[in-house]
C-alpha positions in Angstrom: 17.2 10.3 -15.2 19.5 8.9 -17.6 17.4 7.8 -20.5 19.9 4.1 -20.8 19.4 3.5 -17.4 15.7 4.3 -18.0 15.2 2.0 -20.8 17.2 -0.6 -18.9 15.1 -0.8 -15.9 11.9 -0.2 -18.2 13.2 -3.8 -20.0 13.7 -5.4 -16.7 10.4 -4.6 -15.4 9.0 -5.8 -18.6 10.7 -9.0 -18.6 9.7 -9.5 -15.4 5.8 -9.1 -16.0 6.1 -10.8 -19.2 7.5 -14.4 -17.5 5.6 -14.1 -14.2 2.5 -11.9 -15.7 1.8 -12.4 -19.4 3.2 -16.2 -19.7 1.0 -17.7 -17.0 -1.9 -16.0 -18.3 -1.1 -17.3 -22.2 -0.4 -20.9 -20.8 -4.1 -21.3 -19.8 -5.0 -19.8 -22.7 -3.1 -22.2 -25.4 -4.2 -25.5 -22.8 -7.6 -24.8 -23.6 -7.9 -23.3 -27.4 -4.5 -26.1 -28.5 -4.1 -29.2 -29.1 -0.7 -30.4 -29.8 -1.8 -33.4 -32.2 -4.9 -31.0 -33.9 -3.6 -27.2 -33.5 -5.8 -24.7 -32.6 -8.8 -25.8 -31.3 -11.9 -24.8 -29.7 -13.9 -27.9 -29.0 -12.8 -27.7 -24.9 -14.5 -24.5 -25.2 -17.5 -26.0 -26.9 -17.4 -29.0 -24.6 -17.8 -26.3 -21.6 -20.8 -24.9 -23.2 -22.5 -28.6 -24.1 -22.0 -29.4 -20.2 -24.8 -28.4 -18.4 -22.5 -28.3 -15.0 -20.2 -26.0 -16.6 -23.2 -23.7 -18.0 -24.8 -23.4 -14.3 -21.1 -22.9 -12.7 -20.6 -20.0 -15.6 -23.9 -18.2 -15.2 -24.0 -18.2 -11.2 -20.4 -17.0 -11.5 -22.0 -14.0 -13.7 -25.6 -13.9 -12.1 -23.2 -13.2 -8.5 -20.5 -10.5 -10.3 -24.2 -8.7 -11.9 -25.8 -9.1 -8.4 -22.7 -8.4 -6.2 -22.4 -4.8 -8.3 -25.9 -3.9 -8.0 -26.0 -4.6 -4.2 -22.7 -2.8 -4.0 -24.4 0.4 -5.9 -27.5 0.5 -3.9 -25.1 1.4 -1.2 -22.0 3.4 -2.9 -24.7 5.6 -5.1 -26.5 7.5 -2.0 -23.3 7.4 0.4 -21.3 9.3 -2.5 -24.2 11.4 -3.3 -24.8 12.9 0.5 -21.0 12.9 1.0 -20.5 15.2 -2.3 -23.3 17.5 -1.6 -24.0 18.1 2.5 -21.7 18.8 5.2 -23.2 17.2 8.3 -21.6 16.3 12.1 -18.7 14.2 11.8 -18.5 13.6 8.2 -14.6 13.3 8.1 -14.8 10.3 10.4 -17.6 8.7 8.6 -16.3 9.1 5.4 -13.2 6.8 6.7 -15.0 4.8 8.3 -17.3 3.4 5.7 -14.0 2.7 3.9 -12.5 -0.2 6.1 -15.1 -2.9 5.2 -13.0 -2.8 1.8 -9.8 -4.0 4.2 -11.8 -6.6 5.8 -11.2 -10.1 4.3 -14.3 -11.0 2.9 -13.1 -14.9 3.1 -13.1 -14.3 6.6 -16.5 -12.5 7.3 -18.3 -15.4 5.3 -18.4 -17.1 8.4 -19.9 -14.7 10.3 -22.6 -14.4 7.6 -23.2 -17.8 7.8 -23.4 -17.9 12.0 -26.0 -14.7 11.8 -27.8 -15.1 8.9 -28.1 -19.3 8.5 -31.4 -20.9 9.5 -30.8 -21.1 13.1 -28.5 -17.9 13.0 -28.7 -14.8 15.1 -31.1 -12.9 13.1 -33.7 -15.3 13.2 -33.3 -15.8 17.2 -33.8 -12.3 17.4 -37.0 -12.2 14.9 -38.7 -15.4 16.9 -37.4 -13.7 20.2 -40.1 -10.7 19.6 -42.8 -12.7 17.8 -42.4 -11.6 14.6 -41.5 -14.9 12.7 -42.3 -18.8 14.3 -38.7 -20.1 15.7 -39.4 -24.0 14.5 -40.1 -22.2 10.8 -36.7 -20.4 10.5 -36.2 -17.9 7.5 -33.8 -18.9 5.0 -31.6 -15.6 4.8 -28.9 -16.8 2.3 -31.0 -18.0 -0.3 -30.8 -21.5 -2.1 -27.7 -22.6 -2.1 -26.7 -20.1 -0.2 -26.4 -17.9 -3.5 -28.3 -14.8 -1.5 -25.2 -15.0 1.5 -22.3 -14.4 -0.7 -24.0 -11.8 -2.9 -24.5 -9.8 0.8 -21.0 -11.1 1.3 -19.7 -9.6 -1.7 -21.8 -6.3 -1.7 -20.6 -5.0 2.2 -17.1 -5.8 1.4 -16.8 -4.2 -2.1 -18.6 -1.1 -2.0 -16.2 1.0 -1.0 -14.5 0.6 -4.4 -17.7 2.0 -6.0 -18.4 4.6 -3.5 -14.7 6.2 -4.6 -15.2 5.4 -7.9 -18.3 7.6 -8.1 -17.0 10.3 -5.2 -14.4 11.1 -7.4 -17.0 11.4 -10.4 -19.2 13.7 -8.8 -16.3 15.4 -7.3 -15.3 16.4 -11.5 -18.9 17.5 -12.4 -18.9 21.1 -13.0 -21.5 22.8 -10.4 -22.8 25.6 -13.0 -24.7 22.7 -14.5 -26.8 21.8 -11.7 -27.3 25.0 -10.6 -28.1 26.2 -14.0 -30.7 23.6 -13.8 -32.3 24.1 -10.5 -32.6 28.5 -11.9 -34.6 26.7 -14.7 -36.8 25.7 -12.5 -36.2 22.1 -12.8 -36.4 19.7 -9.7 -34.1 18.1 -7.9 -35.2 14.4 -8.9 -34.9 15.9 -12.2 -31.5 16.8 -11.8 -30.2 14.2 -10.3 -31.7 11.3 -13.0 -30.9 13.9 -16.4 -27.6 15.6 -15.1 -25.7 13.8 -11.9 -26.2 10.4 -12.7 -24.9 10.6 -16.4 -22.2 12.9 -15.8 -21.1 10.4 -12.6 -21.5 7.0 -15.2 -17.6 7.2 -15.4 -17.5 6.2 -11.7 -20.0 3.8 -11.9 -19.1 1.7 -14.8 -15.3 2.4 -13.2 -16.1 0.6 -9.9 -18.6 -1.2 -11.7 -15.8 -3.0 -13.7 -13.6 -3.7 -10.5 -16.5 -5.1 -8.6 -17.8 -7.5 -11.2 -14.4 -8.9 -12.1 -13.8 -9.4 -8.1 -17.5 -11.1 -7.3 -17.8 -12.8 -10.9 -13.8 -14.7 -9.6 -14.6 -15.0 -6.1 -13.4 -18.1 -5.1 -13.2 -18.1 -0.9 -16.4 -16.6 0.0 -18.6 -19.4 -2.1 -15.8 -22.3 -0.7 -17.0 -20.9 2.8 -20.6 -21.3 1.8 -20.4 -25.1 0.4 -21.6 -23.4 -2.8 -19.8 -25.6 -5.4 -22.3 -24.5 -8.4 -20.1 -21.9 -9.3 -17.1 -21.7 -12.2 -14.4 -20.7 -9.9 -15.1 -23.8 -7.2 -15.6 -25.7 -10.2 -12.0 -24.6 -11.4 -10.8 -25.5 -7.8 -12.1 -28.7 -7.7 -10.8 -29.5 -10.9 -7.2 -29.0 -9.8 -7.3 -32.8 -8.5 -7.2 -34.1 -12.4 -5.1 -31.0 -13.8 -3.1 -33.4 -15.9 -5.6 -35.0 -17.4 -9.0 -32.8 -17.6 -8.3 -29.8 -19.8 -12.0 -28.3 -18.9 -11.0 -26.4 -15.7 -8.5 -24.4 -18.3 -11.1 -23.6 -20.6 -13.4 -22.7 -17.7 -10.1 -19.9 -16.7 -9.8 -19.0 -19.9 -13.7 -18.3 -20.3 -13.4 -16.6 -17.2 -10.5 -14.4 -18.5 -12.3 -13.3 -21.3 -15.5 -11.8 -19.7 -13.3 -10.4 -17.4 -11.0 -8.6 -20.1 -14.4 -7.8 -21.6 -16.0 -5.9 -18.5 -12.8 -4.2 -18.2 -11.9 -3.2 -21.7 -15.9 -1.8 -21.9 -15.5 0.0 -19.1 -12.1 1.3 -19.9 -13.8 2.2 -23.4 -17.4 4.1 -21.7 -14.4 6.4 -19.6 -12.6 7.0 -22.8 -15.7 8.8 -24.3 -17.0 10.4 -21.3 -15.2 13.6 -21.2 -17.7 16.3 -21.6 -19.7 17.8 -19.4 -17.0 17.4 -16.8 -14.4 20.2 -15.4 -12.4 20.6 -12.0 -14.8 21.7 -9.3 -13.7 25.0 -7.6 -11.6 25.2 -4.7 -13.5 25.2 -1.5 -16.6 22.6 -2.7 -18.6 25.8 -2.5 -21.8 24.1 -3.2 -22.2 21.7 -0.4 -24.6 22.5 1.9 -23.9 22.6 5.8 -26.9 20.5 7.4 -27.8 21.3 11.3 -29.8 20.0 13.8 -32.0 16.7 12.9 -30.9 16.8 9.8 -26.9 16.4 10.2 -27.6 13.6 12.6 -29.5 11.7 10.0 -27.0 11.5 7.4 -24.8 10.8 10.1 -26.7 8.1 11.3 -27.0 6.5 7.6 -23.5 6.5 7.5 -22.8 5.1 10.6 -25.5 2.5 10.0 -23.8 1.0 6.6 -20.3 0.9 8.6 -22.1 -1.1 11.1 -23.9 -3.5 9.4 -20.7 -3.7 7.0 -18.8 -4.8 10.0 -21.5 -7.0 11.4 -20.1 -10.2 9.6 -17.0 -9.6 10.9 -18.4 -9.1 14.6 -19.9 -11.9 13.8 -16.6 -14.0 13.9 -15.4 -12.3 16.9 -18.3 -13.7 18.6 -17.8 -17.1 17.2 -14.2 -17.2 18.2 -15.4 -16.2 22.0 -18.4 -18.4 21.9 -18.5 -21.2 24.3 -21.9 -22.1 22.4 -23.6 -20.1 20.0 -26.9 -22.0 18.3 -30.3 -20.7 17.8 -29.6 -17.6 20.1 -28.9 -14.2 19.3 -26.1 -13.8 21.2 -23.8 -17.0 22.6 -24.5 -17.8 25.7 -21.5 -18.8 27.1 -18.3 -17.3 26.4 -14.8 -18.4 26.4 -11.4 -17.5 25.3 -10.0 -21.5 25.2 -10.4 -21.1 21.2 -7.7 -18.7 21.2 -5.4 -20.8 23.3 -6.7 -24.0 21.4 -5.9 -22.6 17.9 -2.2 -21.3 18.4 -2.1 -24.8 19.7 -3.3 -26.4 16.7 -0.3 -27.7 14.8 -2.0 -26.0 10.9 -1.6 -22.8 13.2 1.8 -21.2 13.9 2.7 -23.2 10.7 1.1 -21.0 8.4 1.7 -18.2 10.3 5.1 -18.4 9.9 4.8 -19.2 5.9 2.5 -16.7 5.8 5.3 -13.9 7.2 8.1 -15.8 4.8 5.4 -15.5 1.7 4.3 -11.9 2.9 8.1 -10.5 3.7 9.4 -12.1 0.4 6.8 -10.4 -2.2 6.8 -7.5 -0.4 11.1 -6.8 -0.7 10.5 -7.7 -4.2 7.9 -5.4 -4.8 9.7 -2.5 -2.9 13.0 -2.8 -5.6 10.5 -3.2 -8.6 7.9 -0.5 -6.9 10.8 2.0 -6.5 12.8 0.9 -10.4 9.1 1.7 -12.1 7.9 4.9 -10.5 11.1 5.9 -10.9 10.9 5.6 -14.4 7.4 6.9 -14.5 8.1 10.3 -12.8 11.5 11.1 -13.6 12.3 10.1 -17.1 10.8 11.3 -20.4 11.3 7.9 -22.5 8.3 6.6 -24.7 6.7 3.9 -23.6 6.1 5.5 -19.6 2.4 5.4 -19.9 2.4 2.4 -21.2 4.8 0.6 -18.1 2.5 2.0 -16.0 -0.6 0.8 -17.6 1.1 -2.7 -17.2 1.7 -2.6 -13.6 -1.9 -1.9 -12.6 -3.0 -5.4 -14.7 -2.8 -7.8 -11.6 -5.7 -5.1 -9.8 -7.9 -5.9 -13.2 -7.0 -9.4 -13.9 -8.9 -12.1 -11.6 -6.1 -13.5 -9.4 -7.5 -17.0 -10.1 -6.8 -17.1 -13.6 -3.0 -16.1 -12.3 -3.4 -18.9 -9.9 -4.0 -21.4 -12.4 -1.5 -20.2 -14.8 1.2 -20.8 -11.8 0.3 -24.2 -11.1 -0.1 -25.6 -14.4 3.4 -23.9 -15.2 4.8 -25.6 -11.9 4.5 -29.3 -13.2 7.1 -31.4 -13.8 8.3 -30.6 -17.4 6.8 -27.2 -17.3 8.5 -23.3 -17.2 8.3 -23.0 -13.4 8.7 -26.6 -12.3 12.0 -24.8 -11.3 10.5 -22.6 -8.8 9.1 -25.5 -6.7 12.1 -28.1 -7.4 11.9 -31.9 -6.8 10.5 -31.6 -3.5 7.6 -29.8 -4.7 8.0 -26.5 -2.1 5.9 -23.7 -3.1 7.2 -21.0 -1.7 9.2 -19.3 -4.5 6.0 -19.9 -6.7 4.3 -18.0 -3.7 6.3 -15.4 -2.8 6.4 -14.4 -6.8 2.5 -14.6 -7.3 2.1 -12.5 -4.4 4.5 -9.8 -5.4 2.6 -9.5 -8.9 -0.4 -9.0 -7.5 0.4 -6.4 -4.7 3.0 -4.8 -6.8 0.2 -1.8 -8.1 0.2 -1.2 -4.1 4.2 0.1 -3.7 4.4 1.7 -7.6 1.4 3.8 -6.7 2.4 5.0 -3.3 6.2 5.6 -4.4 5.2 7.2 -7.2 3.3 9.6 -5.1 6.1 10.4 -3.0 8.4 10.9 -6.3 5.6 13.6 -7.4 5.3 15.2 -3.8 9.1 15.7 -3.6 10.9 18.5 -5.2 13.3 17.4 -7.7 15.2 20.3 -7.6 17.2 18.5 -4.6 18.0 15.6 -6.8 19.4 17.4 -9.4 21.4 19.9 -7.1 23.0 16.5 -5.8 23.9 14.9 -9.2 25.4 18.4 -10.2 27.8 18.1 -7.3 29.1 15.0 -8.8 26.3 12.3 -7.2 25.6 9.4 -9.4 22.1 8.7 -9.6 22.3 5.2 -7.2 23.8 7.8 -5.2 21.5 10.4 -5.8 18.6 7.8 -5.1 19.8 6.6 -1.7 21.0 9.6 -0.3 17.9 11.7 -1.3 14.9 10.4 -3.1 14.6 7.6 -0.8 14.7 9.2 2.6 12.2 11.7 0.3 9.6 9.2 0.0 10.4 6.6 2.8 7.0 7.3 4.3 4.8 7.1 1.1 7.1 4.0 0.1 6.6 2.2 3.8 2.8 3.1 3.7 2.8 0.7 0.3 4.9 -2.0 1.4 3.0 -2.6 4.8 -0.6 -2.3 2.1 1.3 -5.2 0.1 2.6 -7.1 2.9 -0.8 -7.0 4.5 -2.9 -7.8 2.0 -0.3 -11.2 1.0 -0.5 -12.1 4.8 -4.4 -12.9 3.5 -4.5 -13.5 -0.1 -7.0 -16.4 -0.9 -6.7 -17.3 -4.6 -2.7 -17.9 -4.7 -2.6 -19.4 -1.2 -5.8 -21.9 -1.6 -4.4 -23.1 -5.1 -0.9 -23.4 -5.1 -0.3 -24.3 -1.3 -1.2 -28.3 -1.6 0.6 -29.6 1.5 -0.3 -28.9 5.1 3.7 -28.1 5.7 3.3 -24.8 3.0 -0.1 -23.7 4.1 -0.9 -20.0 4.7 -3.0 -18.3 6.8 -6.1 -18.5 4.6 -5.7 -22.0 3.5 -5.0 -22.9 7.2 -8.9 -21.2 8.1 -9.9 -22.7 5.5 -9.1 -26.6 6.4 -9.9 -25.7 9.8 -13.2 -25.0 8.6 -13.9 -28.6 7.5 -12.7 -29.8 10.9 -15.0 -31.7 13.1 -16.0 -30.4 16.5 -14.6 -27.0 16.9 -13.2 -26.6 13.6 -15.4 -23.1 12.9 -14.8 -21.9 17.0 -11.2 -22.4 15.8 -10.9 -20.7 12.5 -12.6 -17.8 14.0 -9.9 -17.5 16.7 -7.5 -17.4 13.9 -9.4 -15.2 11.7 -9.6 -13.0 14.4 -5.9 -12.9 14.7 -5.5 -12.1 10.8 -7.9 -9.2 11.0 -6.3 -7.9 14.2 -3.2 -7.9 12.2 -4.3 -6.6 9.0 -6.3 -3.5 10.7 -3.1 -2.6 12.8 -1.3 -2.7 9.3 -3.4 -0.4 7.5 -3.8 2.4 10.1 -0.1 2.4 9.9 -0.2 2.5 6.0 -3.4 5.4 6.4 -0.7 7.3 9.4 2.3 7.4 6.6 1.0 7.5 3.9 -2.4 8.9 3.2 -5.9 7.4 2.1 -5.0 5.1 -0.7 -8.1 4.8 -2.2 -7.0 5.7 -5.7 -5.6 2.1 -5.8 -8.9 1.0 -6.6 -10.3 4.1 -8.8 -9.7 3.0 -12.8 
């Protein structure tokens, strides 16, 4: 590539994370720590700290991201562990499959929790149904608060992160070390507490990171559970006085700085854990081919934690079907009026339609940026590539609440981005360009795949015959990568058809409402409200599943998207 068109689309892509990246995130920063009459100042901070609201909202925020990680282990540490040492029946299928709770919207399944696992739930029906528990004295199943539900929440939708995180851990550690171990005589629980588990710490404190930052920001699985004792409802919340309270920014910027912590620590423990580690030989010779009872059992276990992933989200199928569904284990009358009832709704095809104007918009924005940066990354040789490509994967590390709140404190009147949303106060540039940051990670990863898969030799056998590289780029690195490239766009467009963050805080009005903020209103609705956000969470997941076996088809597991 030429190295002045390099550096030119490195400075646009800079620019553009800079004023729609960096600048939001510094804005909530300098309206909690400045003062324009005093200067710096940390007394918001201190203020945050001397309220004993804001103290409980802070430490259930970090007592969930702790609790969320270690639930999420408990079930990523043993899956990865059997996966990277047997071979048993079906294990290709299994392996995939335990990975699509992570594509599940978590905002969604909360309701399903809630219907299965609330006081007069389904799990309690069934307990009292074989005598095993008194049906007027109903087990509380999501703790107080309901602090217990969104931990369970959190932990079956994001262990799939640290499942990859340690598979591809254990996947690094050289085999002569174990079985140099095992000749010594040494046994296996041995092994696995003085040799796996440090050598796979890497992955853990990897996915570890990723988890914690995603449960300790979580703001629409608490919203589903009523649970406003926690810093990012309390952030929420606060957005009704934004002009006047400067606490919900020093609660963000609090927030932003644990989470740059966790990340920078992790980032840190992987820096240092090198040794000990090597590429694994070709063939995985050391896994061992289970049979009979055996194979079935591992096989089971996996299919088990796929299936009681899913359950929440079976759980809102049911709801959306249910005629009546209270104190039963199963409704017992069914219906499909809710479906017809919610595309009637007028919240409905509304934010449908935004949602495909939000979703198409970020993605065609991040397709030219996705394509200008991998560009860059694989077929140039300027300084600074490592460094552009670092920057790109920020929005996967930094909570998308804290870019929320940068947004909409930048789109008041007076402020950098009051452009964006005009006199009429329409959000949907704001949108569009909050989505596109976050998902962007999604197209630069998969195009630069394709850029490394395809043989470069053809591009520069066409700009020797006189091609100029746009040229060169359309006519044969495109059609090159088209399927890697689609693959990422329908991963980004997906995901923005159901981003919660963005669409819950800067969507104010009924008329700009997206999918998710349309379930969610519908959630406080009288009557049928939850029957109704079901039907239309149903819908969204329909949609989103279709989308990513069509990304999976094209383009390939895309699992390193989440792998640090």
């Amino acid at each position: 590539m030429n190295r002045g068109l390099a550096y030119s689309l490195t400075a646009i892509v800079t620019g553009f994370f800079a004023i729609f990246f960096l600048y939001p995130a510094v804005i909530v920063l300098k309206e909690a720590f400045y003062v324009k009459e005093e200067g710096l100042t940390f007394g918001f901070i201190r203020e945050v700290f001397a309220n004993p609201v804001y103290v409980e909202g802070l430490w259930n925020a970090f007592a969930l991201g702790i609790t969320s990680t270690l639930g999420s282990l408990l079930i990523a540490f043993p899956l990865a562990l059997l996966g990277h040492r047997y071979l048993f029946a079906f294990k290709k299928s299994l392996s995939a499959l335990i990975l699509i709770p992570l594509v599940l919207p978590p905002f969604v399944g909360a309701v399903g929790v809630k219907q299965i696992l609330g006081s007069q739930g389904a799990l309690n029906a069934l307990l009292a149904s074989v005598g095993i528990i008194d049906a007027g004295s109903p087990v509380d199943w999501l703790g107080e608060n309901r602090f217990m539900g969104i931990v369970i929440m959190n932990a079956l939708h994001l262990y799939p992160i640290l499942y990859m995180n340690i598979a591809a851990s254990l996947s690094n550690i050289d085999p002569a070390m174990e079985q140099a171990a095992q000749n010594l005589g040494c046994p296996p629980w041995r092994r696995l507490l003085r040799i796996t588990l440090p050598l796979c710490m890497p992955g853990i404190f990897a996915g570890g990171a990723i988890v914690f930052i995603w449960s300790f920001t979580e703001l629409g699985v608490p919203l589903v559970f009523d649970y406003t004792r926690v810093a990012p409802v309390q952030v929420f919340n606060g957005i009704k006085d934004l002009g006047a309270n400067p606490f919900p920014y020093a609660l963000v910027a609090i927030m932003l700085v644990i989470s740059t912590t966790v990340f920078l620590i992790s980032k840190a423990v992987l820096g240092r854990s090198k040794l000990g580690t090597a590429p694994r030989p070709k063939g995985r010779a050391n896994e061992i081919r289970l049979k009979g009872v055996a194979s079935f059992a591992v096989a089971a276990f996996f299919f088990a934690i796929f299936f009681i992933s899913s359950l929440p989200h079976l759980g809102v199928v049911f709801l959306s079907l249910a005629q009546d569904w209270y104190a039963t284990v199963l409704p017992e009358a069914w219906t499909a009026d809710h479906y017809r009832e919610a595309l009637g709704h007028p919240l409905v095809v509304p934010s449908i339609q935004n949602s495909l104007l939000y979703a198409t918009g970020s993605t065609l924005i991040d397709v030219v940026l996705g394509v200008a940066i991998a560009w860059v990354i694989v077929r140039s040789n300027i300084r600074g590539r490592a460094i552009l490509d670092a920057l790109v994967m920020l929005p996967l590390a930094v909570p998308g609440l804290v870019l929320a709140f940068g947004y909409l404190a930048l789109s008041r009147e007076g402020q950098g981005f009051h452009w964006l949303v005009g006199a009429a106060e329409d959000p949907t540039y704001l949108i569009i360009i909050a989505y596109a940051v976050r998902r962007l990670p999604y197209v630069v990863r998969s195009a630069v795949a394709g850029l490394q898969q395809s043989n470069i030799a053809l591009e520069e056998a066409a700009q020797s015959l006189g091609a100029t590289p746009a040229r060169t780029l359309r006519r044969v690195a495109l059609p090159l990568l088209s399927a890697n490239l689609i693959a990422g766009s329908i991963l980004a467009f997906a995901f923005a058809m159901l981003e919660v963050s963005d669409s819950l805080i800067l969507a104010q009005q009924a008329e700009h409402f997206p999918i998710t903020k349309a379930i969610y209103s519908l959630l406080g609705m009288l009557g049928n409200g939850y029957e109704l956000a079901a039907a239309l969470g149903v819908w969204a997941m329909a949609f989103l599943s279709i989308a990513i076996i069509g990304a999976v088809v094209l383009g390939g597991k895309k699992g390193g998207l989440f792998r640090m």
